[in-house]
DOKE-927765 format. One record per residue: residue in three letters; x, y, z of N, C-alpha, C in turn. Coordinates in Angstrom, 1 decimal. Example, Ala and Ser with C-alpha at 12.3 -4.5 7.8 and 13.67 -1.06 7.14 Angstrom:
<nodes>
node r ALA n.xx 13.2 n.yy -5.7 n.zz 7.8 ca.xx 12.3 ca.yy -4.5 ca.zz 7.8 c.xx 13.2 c.yy -3.3 c.zz 7.8
node r SER n.xx 12.8 n.yy -2.2 n.zz 7.1 ca.xx 13.7 ca.yy -1.1 ca.zz 7.1 c.xx 12.9 c.yy 0.0 c.zz 7.9
</nodes>
This chain:
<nodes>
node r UNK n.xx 0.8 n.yy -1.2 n.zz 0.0 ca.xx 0.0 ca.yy 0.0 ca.zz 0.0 c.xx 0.9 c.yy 1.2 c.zz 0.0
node r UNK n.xx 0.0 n.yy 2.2 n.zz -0.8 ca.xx 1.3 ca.yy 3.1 ca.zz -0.6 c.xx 1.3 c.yy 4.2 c.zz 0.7
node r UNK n.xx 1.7 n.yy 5.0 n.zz 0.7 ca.xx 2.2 ca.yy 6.2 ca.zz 1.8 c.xx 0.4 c.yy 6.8 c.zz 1.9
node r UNK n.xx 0.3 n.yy 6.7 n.zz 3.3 ca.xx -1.7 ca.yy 7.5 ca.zz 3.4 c.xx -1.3 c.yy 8.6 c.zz 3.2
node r UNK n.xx -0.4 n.yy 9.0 n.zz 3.1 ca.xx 0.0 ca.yy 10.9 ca.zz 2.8 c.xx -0.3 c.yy 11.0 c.zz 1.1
node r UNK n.xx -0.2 n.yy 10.3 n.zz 0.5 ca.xx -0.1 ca.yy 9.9 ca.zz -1.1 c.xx -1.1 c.yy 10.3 c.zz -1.8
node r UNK n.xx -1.5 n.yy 11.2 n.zz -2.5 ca.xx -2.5 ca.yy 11.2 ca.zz -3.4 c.xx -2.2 c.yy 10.9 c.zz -4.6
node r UNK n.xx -3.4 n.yy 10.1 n.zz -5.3 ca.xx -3.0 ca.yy 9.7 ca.zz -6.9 c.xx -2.9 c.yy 10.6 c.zz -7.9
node r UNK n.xx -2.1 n.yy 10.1 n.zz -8.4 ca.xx -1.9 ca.yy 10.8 ca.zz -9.9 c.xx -3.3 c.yy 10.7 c.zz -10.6
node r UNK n.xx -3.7 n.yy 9.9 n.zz -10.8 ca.xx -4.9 ca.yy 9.5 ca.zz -11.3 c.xx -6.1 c.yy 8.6 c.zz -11.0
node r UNK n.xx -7.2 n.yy 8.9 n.zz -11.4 ca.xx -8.2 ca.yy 7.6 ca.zz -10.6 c.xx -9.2 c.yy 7.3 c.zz -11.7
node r UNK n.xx -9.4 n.yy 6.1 n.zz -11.6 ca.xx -10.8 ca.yy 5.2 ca.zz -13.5 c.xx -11.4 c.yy 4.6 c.zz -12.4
node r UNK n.xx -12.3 n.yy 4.4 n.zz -12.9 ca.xx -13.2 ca.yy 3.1 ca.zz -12.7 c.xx -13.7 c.yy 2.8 c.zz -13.8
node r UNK n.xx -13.3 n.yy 1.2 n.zz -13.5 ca.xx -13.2 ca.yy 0.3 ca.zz -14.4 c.xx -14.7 c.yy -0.3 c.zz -15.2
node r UNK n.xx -14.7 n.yy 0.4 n.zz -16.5 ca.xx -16.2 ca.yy -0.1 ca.zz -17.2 c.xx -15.7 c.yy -1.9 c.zz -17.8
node r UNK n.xx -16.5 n.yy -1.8 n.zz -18.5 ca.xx -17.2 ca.yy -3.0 ca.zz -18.9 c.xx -16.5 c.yy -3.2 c.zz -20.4
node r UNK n.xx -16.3 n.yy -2.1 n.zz -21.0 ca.xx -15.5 ca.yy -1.9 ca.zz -22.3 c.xx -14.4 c.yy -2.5 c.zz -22.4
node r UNK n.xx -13.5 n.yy -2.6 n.zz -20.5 ca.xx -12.1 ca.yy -2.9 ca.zz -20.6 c.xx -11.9 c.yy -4.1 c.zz -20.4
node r UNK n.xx -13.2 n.yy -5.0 n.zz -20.6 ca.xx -12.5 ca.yy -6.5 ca.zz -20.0 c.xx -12.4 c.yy -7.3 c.zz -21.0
node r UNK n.xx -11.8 n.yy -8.6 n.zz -20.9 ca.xx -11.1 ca.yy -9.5 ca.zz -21.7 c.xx -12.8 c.yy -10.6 c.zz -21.5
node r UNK n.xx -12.3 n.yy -11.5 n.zz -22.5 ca.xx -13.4 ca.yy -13.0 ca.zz -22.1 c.xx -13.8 c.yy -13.3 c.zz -20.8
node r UNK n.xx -12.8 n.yy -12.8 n.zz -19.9 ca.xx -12.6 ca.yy -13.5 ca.zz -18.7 c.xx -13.4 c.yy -12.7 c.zz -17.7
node r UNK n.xx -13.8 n.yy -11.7 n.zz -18.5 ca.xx -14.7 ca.yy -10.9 ca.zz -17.4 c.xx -13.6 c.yy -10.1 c.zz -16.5
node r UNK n.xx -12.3 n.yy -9.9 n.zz -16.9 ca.xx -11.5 ca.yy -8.8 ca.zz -15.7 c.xx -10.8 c.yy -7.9 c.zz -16.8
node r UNK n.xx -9.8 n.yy -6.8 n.zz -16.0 ca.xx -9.5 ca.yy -5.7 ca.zz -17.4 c.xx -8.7 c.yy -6.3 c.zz -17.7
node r UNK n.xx -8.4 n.yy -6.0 n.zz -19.1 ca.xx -7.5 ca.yy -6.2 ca.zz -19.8 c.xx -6.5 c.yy -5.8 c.zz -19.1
node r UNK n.xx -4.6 n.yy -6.6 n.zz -19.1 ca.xx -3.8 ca.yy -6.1 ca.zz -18.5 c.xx -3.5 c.yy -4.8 c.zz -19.7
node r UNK n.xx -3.2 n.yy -4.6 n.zz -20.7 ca.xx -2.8 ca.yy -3.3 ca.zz -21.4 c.xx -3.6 c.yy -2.3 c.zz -20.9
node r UNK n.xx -4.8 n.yy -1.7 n.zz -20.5 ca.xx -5.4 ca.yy -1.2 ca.zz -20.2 c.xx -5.0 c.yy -0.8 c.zz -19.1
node r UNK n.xx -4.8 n.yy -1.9 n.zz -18.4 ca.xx -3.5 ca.yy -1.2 ca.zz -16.9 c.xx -2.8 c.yy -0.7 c.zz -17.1
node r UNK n.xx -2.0 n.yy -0.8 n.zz -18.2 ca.xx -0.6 ca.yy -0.8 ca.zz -18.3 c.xx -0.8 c.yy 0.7 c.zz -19.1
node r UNK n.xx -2.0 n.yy 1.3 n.zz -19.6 ca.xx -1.9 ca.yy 1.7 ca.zz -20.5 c.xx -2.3 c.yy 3.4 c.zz -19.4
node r UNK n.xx -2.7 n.yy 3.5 n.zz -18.5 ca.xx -3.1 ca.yy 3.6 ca.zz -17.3 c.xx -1.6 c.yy 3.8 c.zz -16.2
node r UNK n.xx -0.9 n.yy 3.2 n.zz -16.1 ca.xx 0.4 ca.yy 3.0 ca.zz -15.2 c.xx 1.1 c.yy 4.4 c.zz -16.4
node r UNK n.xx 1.2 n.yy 4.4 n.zz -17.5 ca.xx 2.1 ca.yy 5.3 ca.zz -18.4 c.xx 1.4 c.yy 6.5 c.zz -18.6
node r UNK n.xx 0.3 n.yy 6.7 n.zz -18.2 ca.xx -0.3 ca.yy 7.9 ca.zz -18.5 c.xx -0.2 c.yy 8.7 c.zz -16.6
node r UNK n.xx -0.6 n.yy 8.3 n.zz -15.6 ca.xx 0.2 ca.yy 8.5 ca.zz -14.1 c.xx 1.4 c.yy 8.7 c.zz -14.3
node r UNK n.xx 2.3 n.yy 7.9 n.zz -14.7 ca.xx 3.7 ca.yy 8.5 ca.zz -14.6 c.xx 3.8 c.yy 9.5 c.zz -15.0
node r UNK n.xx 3.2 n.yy 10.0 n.zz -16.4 ca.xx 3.3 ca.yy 11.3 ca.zz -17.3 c.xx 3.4 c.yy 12.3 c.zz -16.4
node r UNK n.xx 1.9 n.yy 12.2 n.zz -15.8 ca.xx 1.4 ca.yy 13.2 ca.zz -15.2 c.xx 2.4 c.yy 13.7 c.zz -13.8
node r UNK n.xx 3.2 n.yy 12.7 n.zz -13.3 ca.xx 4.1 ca.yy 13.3 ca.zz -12.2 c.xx 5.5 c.yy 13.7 c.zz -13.2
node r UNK n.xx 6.1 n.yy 13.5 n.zz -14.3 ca.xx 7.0 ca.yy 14.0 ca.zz -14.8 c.xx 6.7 c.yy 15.2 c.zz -15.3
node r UNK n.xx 5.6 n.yy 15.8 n.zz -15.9 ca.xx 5.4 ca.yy 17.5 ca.zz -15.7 c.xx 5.8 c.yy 17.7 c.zz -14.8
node r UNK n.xx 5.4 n.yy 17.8 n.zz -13.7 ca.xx 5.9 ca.yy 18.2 ca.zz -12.4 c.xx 7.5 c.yy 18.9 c.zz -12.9
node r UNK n.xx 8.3 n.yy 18.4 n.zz -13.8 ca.xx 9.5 ca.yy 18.6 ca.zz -13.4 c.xx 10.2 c.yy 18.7 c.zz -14.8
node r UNK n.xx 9.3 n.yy 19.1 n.zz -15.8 ca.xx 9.7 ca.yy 19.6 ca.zz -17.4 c.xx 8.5 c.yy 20.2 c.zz -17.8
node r UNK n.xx 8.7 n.yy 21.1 n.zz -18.8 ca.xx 7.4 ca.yy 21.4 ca.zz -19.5 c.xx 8.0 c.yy 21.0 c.zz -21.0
node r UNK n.xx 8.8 n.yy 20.1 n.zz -21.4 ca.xx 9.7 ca.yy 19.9 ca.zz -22.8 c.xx 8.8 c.yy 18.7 c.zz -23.3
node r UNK n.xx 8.1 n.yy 17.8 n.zz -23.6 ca.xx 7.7 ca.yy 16.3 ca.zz -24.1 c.xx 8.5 c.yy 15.5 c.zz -23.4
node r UNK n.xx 7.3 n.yy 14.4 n.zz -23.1 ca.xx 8.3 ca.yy 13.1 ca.zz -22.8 c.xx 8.0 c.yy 12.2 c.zz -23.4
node r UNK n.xx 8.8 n.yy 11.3 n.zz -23.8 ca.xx 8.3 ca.yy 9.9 ca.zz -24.4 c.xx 8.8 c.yy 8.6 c.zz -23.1
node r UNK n.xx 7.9 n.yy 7.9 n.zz -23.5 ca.xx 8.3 ca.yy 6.8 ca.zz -22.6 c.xx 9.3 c.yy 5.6 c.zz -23.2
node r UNK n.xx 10.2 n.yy 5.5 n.zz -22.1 ca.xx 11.4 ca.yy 4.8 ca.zz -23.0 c.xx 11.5 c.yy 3.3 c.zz -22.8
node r UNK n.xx 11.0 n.yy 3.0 n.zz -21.2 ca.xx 11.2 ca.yy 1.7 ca.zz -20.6 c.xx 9.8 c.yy 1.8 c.zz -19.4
node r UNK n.xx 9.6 n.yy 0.6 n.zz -19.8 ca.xx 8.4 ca.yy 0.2 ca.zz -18.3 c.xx 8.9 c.yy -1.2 c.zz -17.7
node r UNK n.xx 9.5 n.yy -1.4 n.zz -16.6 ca.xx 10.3 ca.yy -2.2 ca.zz -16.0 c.xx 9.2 c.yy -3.4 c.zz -15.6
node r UNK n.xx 9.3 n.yy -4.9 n.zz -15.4 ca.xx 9.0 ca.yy -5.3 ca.zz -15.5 c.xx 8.0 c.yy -5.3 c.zz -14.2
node r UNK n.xx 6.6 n.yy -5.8 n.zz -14.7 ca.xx 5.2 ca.yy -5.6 ca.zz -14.3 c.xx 4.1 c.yy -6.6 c.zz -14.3
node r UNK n.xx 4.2 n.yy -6.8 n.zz -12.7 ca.xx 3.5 ca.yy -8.5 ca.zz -12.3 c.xx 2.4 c.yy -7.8 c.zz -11.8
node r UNK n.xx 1.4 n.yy -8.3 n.zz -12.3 ca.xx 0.2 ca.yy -8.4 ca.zz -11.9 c.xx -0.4 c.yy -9.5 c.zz -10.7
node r UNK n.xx -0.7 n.yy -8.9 n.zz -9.9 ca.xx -0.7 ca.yy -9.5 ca.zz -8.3 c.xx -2.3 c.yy -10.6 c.zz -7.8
node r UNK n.xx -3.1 n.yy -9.1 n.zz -8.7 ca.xx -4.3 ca.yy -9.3 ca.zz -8.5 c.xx -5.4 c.yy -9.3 c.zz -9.8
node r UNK n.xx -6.3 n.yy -9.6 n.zz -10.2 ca.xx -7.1 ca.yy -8.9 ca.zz -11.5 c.xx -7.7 c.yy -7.7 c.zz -10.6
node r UNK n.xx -8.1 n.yy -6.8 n.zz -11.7 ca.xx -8.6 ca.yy -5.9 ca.zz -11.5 c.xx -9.9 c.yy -6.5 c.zz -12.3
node r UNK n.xx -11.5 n.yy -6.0 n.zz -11.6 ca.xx -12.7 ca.yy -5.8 ca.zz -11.9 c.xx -13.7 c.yy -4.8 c.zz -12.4
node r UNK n.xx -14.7 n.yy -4.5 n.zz -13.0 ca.xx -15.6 ca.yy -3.8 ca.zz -13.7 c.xx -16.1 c.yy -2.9 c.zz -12.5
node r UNK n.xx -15.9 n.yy -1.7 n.zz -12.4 ca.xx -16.7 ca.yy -1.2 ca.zz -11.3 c.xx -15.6 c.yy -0.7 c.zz -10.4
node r UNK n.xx -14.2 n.yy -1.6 n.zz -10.0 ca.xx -13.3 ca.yy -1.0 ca.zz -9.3 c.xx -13.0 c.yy 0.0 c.zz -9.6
node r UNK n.xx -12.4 n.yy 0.9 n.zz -8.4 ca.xx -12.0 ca.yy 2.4 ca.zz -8.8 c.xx -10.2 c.yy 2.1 c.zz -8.6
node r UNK n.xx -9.8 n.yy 2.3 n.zz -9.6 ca.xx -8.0 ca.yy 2.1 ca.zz -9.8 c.xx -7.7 c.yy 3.4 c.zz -9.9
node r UNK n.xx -6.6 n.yy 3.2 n.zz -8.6 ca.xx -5.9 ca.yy 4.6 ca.zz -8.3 c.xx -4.2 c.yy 4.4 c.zz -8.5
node r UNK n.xx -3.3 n.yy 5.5 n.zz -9.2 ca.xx -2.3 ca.yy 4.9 ca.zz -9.7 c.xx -1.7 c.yy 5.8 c.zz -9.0
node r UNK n.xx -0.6 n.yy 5.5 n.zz -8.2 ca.xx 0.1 ca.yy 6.4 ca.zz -7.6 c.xx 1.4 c.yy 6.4 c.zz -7.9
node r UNK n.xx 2.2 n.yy 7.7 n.zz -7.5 ca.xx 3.6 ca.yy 8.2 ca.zz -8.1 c.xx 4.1 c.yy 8.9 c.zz -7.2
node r UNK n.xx 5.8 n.yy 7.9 n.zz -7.5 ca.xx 7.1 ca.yy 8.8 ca.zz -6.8 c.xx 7.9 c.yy 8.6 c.zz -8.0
node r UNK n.xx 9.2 n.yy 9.7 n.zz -7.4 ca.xx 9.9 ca.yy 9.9 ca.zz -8.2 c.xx 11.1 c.yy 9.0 c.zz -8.1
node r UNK n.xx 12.2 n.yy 7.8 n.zz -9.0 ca.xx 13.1 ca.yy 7.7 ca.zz -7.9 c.xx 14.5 c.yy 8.2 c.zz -8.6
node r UNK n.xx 14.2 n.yy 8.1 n.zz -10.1 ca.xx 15.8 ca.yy 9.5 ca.zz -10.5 c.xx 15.0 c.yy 10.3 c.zz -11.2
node r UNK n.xx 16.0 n.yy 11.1 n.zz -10.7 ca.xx 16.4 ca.yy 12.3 ca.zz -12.2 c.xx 17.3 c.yy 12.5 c.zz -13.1
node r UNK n.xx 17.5 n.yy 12.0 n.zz -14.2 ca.xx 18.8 ca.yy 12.2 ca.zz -14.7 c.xx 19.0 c.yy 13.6 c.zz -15.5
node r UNK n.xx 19.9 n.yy 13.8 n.zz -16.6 ca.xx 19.6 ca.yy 15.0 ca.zz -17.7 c.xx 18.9 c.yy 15.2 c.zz -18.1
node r UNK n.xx 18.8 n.yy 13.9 n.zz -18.8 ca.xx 17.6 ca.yy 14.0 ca.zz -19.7 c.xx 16.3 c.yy 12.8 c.zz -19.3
node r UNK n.xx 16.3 n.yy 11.9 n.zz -19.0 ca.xx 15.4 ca.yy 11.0 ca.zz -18.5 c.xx 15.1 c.yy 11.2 c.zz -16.7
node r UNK n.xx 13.7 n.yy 10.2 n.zz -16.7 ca.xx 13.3 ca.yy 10.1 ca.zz -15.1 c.xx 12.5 c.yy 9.3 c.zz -15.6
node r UNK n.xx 12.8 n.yy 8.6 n.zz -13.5 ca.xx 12.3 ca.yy 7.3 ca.zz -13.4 c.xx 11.3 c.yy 7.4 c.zz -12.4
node r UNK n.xx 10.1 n.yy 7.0 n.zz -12.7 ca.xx 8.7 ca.yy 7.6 ca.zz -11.9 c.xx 8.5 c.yy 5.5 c.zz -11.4
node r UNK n.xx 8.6 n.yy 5.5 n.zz -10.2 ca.xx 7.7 ca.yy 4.6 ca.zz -9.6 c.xx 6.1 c.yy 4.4 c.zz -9.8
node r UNK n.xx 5.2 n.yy 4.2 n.zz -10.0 ca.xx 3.5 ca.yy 3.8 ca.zz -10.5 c.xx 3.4 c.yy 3.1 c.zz -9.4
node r UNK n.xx 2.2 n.yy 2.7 n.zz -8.3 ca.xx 2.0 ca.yy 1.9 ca.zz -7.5 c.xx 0.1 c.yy 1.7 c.zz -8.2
node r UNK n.xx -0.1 n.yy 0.6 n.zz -8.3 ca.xx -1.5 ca.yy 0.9 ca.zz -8.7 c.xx -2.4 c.yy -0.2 c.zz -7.4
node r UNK n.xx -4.3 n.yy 0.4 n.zz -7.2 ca.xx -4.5 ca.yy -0.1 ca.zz -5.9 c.xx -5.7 c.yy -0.1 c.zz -6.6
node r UNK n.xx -6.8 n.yy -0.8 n.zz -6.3 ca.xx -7.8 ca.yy -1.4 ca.zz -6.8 c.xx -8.8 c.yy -0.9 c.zz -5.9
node r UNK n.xx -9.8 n.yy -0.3 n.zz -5.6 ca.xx -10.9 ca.yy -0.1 ca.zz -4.1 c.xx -12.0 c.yy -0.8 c.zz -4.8
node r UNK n.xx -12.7 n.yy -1.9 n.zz -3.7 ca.xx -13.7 ca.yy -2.9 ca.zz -4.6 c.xx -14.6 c.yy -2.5 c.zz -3.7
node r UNK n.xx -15.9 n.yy -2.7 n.zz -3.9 ca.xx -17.2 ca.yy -3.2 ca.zz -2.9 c.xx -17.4 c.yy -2.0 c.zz -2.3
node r UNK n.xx -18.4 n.yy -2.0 n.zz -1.4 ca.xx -19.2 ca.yy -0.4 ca.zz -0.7 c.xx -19.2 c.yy -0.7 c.zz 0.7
node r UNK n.xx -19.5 n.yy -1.7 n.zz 0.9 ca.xx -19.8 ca.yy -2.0 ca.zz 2.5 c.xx -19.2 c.yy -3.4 c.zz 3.2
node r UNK n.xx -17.9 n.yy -2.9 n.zz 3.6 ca.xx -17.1 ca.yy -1.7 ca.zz 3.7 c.xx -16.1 c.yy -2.5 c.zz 2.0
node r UNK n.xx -15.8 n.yy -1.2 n.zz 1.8 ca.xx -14.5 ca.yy -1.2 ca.zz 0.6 c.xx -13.5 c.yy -1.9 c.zz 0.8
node r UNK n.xx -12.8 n.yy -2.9 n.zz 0.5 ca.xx -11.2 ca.yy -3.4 ca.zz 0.4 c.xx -10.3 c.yy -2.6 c.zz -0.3
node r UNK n.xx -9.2 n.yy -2.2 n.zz 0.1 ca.xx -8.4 ca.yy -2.7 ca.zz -1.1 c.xx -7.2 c.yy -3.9 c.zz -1.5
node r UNK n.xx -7.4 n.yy -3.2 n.zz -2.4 ca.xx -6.2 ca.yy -4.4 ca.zz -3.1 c.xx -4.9 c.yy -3.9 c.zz -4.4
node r UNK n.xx -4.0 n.yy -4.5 n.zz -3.6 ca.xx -2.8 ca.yy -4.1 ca.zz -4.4 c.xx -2.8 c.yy -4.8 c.zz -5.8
node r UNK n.xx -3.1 n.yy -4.3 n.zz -6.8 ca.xx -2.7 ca.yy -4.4 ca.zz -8.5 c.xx -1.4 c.yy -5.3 c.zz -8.7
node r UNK n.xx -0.6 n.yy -4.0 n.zz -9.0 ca.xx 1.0 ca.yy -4.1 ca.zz -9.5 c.xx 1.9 c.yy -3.2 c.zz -9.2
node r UNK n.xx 2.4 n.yy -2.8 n.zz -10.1 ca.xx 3.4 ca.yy -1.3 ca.zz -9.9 c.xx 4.8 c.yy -2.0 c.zz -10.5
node r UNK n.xx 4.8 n.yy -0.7 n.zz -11.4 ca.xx 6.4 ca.yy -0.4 ca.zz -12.1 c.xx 6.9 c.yy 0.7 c.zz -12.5
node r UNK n.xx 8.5 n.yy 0.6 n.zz -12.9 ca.xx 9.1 ca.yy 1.9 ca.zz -12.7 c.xx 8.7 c.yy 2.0 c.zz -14.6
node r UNK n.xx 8.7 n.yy 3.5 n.zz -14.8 ca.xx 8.8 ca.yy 3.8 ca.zz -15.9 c.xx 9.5 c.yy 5.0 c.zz -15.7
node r UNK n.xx 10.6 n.yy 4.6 n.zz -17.2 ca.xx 11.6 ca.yy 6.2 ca.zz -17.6 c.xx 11.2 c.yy 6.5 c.zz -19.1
node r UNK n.xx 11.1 n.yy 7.8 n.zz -18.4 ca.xx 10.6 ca.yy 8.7 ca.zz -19.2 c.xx 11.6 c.yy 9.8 c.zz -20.0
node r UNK n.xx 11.8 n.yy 9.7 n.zz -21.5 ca.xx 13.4 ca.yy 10.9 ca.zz -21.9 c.xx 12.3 c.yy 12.1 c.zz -22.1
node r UNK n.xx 12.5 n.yy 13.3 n.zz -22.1 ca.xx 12.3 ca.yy 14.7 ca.zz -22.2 c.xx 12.6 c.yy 14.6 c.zz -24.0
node r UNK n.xx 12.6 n.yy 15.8 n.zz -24.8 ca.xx 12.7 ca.yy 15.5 ca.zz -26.3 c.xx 12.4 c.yy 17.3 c.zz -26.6
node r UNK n.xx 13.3 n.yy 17.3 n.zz -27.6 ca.xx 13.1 ca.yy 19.5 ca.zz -27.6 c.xx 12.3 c.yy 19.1 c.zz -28.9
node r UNK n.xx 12.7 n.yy 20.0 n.zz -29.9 ca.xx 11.8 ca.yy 20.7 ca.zz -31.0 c.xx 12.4 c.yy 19.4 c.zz -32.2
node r UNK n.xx 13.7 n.yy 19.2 n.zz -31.7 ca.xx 13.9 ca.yy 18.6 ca.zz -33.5 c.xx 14.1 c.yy 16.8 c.zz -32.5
node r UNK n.xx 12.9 n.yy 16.2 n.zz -31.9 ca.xx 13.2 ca.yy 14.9 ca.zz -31.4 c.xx 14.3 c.yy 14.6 c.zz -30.8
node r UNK n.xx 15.2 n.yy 14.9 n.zz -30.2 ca.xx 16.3 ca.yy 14.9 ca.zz -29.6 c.xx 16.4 c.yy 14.9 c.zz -27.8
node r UNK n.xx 16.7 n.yy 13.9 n.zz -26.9 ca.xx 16.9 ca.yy 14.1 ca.zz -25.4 c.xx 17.5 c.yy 15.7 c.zz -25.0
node r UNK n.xx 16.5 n.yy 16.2 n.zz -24.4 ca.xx 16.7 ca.yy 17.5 ca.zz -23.7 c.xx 17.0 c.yy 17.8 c.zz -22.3
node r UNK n.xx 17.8 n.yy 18.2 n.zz -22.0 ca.xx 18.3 ca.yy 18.3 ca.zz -20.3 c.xx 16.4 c.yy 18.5 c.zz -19.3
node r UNK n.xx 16.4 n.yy 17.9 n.zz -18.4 ca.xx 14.6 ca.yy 17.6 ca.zz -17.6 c.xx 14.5 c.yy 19.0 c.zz -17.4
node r UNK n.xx 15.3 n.yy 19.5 n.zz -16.7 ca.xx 15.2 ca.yy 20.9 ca.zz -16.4 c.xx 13.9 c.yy 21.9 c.zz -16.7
node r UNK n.xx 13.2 n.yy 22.3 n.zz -16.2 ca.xx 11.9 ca.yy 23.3 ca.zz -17.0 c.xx 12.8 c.yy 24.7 c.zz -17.9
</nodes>
């Protein structure tokens, strides 16, 4: 679980559109979700583009369900020149009375910065 001081980067609840045969989301959909949260904490710390270069390897713990509210949370753990590496923790809140949660996955994604002509640009704002 992450830090209760933690607010997410982002929060879905999970429709019906995202699931597989199996009746649970699609993992890309996660995953697709884990790279859009990281985005959103690397503004924080460029206004230049980023592209995503690497998403480190990413075990799915739990399925996620139709109706769950998935919250993706973010730290930072480098900064380099030109790239950063944003930790993603993702958490699943199920049911009403009372709510569980439940731990997803989580992985690191690095993110390179990019100026005008496609090129790695120092993170710097």
């Amino acid at each position: 679980m992450p830090d209760s001081d933690l607010q997410p980067a982002i929060r879905v609840i999970m429709m019906p559109r995202d699931t597989n045969a199996y009746g649970t989301i699609f993992g890309g959909v996660i995953l697709s979700y884990i790279d859009q949260a990281g985005a959103v904490e690397v503004k924080k710390y460029t206004k230049h583009r980023v592209v995503t270069v690497a998403m480190h390897e990413v075990v799915f713990v739990s399925p996620v369900l139709v109706g769950d509210l998935v919250s993706f949370y973010t730290t930072v753990l480098r900064v380099g020149r030109t790239s950063i590496t944003i930790k993603v923790m993702v958490e699943a809140t199920r049911g009403a009375d009372p709510p569980t949660q439940v731990h997803v996955t989580e992985a690191e994604v690095v993110y390179v910065a990019l100026d005008h002509r496609n090129l790695p640009t120092p993170i710097t704002s």
